[in-house]
C-alpha positions in Angstrom: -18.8 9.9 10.4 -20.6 12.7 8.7 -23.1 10.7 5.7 -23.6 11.4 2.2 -25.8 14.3 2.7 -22.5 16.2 3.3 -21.4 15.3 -0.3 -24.8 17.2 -1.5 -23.9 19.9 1.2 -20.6 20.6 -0.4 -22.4 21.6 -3.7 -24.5 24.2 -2.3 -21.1 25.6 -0.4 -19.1 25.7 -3.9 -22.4 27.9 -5.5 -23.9 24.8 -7.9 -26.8 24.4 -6.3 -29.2 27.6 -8.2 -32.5 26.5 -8.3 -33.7 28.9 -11.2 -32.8 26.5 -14.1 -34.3 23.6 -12.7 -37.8 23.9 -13.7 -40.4 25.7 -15.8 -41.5 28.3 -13.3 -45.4 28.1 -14.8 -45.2 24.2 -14.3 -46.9 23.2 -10.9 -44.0 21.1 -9.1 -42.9 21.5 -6.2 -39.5 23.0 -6.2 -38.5 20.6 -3.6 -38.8 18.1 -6.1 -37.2 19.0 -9.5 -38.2 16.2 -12.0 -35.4 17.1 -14.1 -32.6 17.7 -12.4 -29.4 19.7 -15.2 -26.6 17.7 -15.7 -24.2 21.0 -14.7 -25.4 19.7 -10.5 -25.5 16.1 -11.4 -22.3 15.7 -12.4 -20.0 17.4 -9.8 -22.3 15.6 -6.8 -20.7 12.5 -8.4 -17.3 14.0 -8.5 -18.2 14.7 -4.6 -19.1 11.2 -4.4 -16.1 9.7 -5.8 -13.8 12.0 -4.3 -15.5 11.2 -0.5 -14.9 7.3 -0.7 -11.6 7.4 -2.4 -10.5 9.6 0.4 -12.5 8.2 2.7 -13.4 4.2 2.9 -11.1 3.2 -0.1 -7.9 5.0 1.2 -8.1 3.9 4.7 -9.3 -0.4 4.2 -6.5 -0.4 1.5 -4.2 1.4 3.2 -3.9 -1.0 6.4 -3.9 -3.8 4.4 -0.2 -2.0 1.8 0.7 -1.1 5.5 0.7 2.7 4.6 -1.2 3.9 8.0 -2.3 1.6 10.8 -5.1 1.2 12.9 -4.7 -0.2 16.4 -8.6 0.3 18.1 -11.5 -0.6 18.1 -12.7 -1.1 14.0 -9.9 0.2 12.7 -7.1 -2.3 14.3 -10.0 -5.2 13.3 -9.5 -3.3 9.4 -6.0 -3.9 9.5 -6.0 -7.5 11.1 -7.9 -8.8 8.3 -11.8 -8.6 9.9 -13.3 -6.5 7.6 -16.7 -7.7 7.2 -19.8 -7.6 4.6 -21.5 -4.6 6.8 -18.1 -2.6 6.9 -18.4 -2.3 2.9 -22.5 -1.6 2.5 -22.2 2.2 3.1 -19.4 2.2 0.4 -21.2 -0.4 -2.5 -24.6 1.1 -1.5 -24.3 4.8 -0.8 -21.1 5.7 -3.1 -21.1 3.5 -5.4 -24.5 1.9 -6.9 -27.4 4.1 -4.8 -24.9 7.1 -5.8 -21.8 7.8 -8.1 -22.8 5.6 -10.6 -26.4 6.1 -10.2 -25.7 9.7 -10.8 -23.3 9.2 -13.8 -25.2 7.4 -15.8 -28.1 9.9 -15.7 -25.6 12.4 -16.7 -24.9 10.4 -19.4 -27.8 9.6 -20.4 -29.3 12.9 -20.0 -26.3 14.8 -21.9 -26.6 12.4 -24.8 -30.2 12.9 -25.0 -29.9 16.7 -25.3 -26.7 16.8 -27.3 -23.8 17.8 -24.9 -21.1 15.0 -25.6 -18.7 17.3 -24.0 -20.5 16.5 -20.5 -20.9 12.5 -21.8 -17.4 12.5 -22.5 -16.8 13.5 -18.9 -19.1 11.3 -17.5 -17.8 7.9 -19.0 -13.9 9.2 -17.6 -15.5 9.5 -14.1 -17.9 6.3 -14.7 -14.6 4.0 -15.8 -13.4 5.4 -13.0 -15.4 4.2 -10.6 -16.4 1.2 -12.1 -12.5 0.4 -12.3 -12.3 0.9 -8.5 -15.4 -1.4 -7.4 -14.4 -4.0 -10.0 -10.8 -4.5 -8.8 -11.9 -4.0 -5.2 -15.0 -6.9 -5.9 -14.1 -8.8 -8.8 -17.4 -9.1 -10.5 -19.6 -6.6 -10.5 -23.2 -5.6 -11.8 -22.7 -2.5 -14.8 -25.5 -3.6 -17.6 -28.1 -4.5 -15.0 -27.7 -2.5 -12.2 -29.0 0.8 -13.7 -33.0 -0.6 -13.5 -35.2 2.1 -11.7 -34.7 5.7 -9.9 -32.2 3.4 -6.8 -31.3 0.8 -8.9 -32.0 -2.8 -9.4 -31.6 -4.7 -6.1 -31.1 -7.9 -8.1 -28.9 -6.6 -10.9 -27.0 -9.7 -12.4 -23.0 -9.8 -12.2 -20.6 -9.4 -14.9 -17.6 -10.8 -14.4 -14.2 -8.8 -14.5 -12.9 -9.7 -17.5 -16.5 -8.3 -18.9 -15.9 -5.0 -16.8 -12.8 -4.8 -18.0 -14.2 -5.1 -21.7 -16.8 -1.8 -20.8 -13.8 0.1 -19.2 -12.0 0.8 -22.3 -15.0 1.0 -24.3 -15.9 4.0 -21.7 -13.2 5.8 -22.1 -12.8 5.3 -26.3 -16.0 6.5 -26.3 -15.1 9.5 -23.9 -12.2 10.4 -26.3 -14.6 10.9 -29.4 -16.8 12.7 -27.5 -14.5 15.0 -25.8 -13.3 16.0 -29.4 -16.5 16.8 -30.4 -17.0 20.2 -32.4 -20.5 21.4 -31.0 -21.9 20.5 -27.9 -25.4 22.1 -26.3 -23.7 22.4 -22.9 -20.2 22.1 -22.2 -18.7 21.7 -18.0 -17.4 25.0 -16.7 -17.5 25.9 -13.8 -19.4 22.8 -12.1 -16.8 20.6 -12.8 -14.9 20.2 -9.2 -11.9 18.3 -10.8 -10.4 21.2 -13.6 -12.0 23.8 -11.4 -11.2 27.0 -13.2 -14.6 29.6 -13.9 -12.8 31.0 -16.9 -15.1 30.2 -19.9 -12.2 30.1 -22.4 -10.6 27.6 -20.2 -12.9 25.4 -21.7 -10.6 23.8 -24.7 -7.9 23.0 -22.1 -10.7 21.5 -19.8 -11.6 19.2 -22.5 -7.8 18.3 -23.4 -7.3 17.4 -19.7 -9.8 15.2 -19.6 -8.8 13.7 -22.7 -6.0 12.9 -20.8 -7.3 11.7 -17.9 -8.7 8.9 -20.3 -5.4 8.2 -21.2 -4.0 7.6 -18.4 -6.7 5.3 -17.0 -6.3 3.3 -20.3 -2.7 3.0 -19.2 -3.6 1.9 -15.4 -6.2 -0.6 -16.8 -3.6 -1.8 -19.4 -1.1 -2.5 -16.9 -3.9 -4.4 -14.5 -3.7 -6.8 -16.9 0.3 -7.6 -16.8 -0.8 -11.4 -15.7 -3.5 -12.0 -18.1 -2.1 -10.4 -20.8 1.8 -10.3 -20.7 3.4 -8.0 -23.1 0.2 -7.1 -24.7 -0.6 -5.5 -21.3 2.8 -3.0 -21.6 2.3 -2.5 -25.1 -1.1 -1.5 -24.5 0.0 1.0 -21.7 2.7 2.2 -23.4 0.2 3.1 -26.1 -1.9 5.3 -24.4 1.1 7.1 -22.4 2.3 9.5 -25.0 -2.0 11.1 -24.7 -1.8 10.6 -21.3 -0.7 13.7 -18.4 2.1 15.6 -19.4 2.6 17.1 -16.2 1.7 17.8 -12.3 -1.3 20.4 -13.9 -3.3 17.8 -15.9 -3.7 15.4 -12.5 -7.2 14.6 -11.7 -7.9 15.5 -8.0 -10.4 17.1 -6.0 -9.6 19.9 -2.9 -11.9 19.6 -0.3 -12.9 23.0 2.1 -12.3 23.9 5.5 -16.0 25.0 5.9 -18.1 22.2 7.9 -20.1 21.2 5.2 -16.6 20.4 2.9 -14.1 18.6 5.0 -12.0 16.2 3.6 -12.7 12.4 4.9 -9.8 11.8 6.6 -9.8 15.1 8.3 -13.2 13.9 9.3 -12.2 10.2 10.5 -9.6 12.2 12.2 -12.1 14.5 14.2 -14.2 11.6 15.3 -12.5 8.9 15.9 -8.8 10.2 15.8 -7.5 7.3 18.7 -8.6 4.5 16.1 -5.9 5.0 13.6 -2.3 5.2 15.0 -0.5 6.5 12.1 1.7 5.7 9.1 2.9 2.4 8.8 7.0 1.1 9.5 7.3 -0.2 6.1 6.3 3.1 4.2 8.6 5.4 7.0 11.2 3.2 6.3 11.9 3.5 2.8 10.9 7.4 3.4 14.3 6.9 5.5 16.3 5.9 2.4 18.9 4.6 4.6 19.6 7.8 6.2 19.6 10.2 3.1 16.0 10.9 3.8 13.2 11.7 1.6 12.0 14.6 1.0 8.1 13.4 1.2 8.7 12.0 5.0 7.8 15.1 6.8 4.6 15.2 4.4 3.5 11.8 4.8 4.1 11.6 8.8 4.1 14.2 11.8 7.5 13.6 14.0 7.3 12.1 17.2 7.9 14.3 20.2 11.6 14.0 19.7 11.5 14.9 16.3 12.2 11.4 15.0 9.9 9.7 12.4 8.9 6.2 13.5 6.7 4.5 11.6 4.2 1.6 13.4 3.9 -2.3 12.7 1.5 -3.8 11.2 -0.7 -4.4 14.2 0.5 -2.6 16.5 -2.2 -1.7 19.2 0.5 1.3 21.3 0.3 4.6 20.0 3.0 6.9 20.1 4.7 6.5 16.9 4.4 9.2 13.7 0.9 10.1 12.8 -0.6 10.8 9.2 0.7 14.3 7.9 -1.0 17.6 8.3 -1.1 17.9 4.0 -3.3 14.2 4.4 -4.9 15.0 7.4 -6.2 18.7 7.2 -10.0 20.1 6.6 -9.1 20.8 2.7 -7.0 18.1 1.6 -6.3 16.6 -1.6 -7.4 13.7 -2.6 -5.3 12.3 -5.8 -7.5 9.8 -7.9 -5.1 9.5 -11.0 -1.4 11.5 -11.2 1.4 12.2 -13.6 3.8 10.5 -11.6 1.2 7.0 -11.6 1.5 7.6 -15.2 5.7 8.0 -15.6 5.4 5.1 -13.0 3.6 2.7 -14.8 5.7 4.0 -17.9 8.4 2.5 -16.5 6.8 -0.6 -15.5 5.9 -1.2 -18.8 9.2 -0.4 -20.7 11.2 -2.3 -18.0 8.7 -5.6 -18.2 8.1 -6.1 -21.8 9.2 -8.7 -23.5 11.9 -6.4 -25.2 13.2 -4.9 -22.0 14.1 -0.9 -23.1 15.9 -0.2 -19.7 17.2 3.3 -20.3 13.7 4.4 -21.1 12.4 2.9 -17.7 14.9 4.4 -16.3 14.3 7.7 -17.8 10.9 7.2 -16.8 11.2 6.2 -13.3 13.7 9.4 -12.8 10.7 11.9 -13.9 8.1 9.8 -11.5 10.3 10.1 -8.6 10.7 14.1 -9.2 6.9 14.6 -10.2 5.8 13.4 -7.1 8.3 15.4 -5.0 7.1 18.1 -7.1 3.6 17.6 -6.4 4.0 17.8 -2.7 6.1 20.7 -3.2 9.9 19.3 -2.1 11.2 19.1 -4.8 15.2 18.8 -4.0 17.8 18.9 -6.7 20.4 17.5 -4.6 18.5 14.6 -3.3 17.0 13.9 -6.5 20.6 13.9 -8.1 21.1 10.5 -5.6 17.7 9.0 -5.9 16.1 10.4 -9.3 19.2 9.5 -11.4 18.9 5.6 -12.7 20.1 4.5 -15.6 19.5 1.4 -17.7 22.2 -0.4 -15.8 20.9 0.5 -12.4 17.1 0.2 -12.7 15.1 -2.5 -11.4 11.3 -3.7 -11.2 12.1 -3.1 -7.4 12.9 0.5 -7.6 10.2 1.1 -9.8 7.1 -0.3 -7.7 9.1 0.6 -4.3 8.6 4.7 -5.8 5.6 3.8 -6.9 4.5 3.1 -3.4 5.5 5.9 -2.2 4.3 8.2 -5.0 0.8 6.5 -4.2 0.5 6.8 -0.6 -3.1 6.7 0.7 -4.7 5.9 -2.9 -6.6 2.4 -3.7 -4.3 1.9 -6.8 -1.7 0.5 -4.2 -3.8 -2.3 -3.4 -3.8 -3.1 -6.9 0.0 -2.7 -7.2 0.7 -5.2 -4.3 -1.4 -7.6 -5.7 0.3 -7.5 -9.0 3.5 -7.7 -7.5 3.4 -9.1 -3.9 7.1 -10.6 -3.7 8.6 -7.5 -4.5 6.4 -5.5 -1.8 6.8 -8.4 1.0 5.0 -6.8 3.3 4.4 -8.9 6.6 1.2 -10.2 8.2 0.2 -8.0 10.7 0.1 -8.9 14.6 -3.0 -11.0 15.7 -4.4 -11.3 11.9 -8.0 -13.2 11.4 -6.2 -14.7 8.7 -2.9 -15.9 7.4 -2.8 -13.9 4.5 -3.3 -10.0 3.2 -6.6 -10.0 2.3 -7.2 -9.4 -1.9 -10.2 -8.4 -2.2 -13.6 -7.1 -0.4 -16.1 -8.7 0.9 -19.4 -8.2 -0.9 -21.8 -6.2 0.9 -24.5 -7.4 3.3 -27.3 -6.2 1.5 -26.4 -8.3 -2.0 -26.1 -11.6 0.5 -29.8 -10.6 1.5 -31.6 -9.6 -1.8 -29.1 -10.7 -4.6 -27.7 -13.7 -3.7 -29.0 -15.7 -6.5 -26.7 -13.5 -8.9 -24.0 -12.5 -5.9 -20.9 -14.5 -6.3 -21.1 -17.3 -3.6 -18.0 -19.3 -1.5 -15.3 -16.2 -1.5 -13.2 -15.1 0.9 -11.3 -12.0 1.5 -7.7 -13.8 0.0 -9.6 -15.1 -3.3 -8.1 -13.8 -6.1 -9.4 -11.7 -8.7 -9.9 -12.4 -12.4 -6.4 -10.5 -13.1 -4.8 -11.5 -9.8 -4.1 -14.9 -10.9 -1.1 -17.1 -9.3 
């Protein structure tokens, strides 16, 4: 795999990378090394960043473990048995998460507040609950506070637990929402921002409204993480941030990687390299695509057919290729990769309005309707007819199983699955895959080898991969 100078690489091949505004030209510094690097390179490298693992690392780990692809040699069949280890996670904690995205996002921040841009801190602290979302339900607890402490970081930053993180998630993206609304800022993202890429400078006001709702909507993903701590304050909460949240396919947060070298998507990467490891998408997801013979419109975008044209999905385990692989839209040079999405946010709308305490059934089904034709839409299949058999619940019809069911599919090769199965693992029932290390789907990551050798005095000690989390309780 291609490393995290790529990410940098992809900067200079999008045009971000001028040199001319760095420095004071009359200031003796070597131009190698700017001592003040502008927020407007900063911040999309940590777009980059986030975008590479969550399409990268994060997609494929989680994605053996929901059973939406498989992996059946060498590391990747050990992945999807349940043998991921602390060295298979210390590119991701070290290099994309601590030694980079965050690292990077909390200079923006720091550096935009200092000069007076609070449209560019108001970006930053979306991306930086984000990301710290991510790596605190991957991990559990987490440094944040501490772990900013010197130019790479502080080796022995102390943990916070969860519940803590959780507290500094929303506090993030409140903050975020003020600043984002701000009248005046010094700077403002235009055209360096890789997520609302659009180098109109009047786009600017609808820039800052979709990231306004980008906050939104991960208010309403963190609110309904909490469904088992919370209860019905967890759907009220999500409900509350919905009607801010995306409004539509345009306002989801994503990021297109380039068919040049230096910009490949991840997976197209994996792919290129080490194609034989991964077999393909997984018999659970190919068979709901199936839908009992009145197929899916997404299959063919999900999966490649088989020589015969059929669409076979594998077992969890399997170690024979031969079945469907991972569709070209997934697999090419300049994929997408979806971080956050209007149908997540009609999904977990209709979680929320089907599961509180007050069921309102009609609205969750209303919602769960417009999820299932957003994401068609969003993949371009959108199908009237098919949608009229499968997009068409009513309050009498709807269920918690139809609801996370589309949601699994709407979600296919994003983390948030793994958070979705964990919150509701009866209703996904997925089933252990052949020759697992263990005798359960693992819940969590192992944390890294490199906190076991210089933080262990603050590292959480005793866990396993199937501990729970401090909102995956029993």
């Amino acid at each position: 795999m291609k490393n995290k100078i790529n990410i940098l690489l992809i900067l200079f091949a999008f045009g971000l990378a001028s040199c001319e505004s760095w420095i004071d030209s009359e200031i003796n510094v070597d131009p190698n090394q700017p001592t003040n690097v502008p927020v407007s390179l900063i911040l999309p490298s940590a777009q980059a960043g986030i975008a590479y693992s969550a399409g990268g690392e994060l997609s494929r780990y989680t994605g053996y473990w929901v059973q939406h692809i498989t992996g059946i040699s060498t590391h990747a069949r050990r992945h999807e048995t349940y043998g991921t280890t602390e060295a298979d996670v210390e590119n991701l904690w070290k290099f994309y998460t601590y030694g980079g995205t965050l690292m990077d996002l909390r200079k923006a921040i720091d550096q935009a507040t200092e000069e007076g841009s609070p449209h560019y801190s108001g970006v930053g602290k979306v991306m930086m609950a984000y990301k710290l979302g991510v790596t605190t339900d991957m991990w559990g607890s987490v440094p944040y506070e501490d772990a900013f402490l010197g130019d790479e970081g502080n080796i022995t930053a102390e943990y916070q637990t969860q519940e803590e993180i959780y507290g500094v998630l929303f506090t993030l993206l409140n903050e975020a929402i003020a600043e984002l609304d701000a009248a005046e800022s010094l700077n403002s993202p235009l055209s360096d921002d890789l997520i609302y890429r659009n180098t109109d400078p009047e786009y600017l006001p609808t820039r800052l409204a979709k990231w306004k709702k980008a906050a939104y909507s991960l208010k309403a993903r963190f609110s309904i993480h909490l469904s088992k701590v919370k209860g019905d304050a967890a759907y009220t909460d999500a409900l509350a941030a919905i009607p801010n949240a995306f409004a539509s396919n345009d306002d989801n947060m994503s990021f297109r990687f380039g068919t040049a070298k230096v910009e490949e998507a991840p997976l197209y990467q994996y792919l290129d390299q080490r194609g034989g490891y991964i077999g393909g998408v997984g018999k659970n997801l190919v068979d709901l695509l199936k839908n009992g013979g009145d197929t899916d419109p997404r299959l063919p975008i999900y999966a490649k057919p088989k020589e015969d044209g059929t669409y076979e999905g594998f077992l969890p385990g399997a170690s024979d290729p031969g079945e469907s692989e991972i569709g070209e839209f997934f697999a090419k040079a300049d994929a997408l990769v979806n971080l956050v999405t209007y149908a997540e946010v009609k999904f977990i709308e209709a979680e929320a309005y089907f599961s509180k305490a007050s069921p309102e059934k009609d609205k969750a089904a209303e919602a769960y309707n417009d999820a299932v034709k957003a994401s068609l839409a969003q993949f371009g299949v959108s199908d009237s007819e098919w949608e009229s058999r499968n997009a068409a619940e009513t309050g009498a019809t709807i269920t918690l199983d139809k609801i996370m069911k589309g949601k699994y599919l709407a979600t296919f090769l994003q983390d948030e699955t793994f958070s979705d199965w964990r919150r509701h693992t009866d209703i996904f029932n997925l089933q252990l895959a052949a020759g697992a290390k263990t005798d359960e789907i693992p819940r969590r990551f192992p944390y890294p080898q490199s906190e076991r050798e210089y933080n262990v005095d603050n590292m959480p000690g005793g866990l396993t991969l199937t501990d729970r989390n401090w909102w995956d309780e029993e």
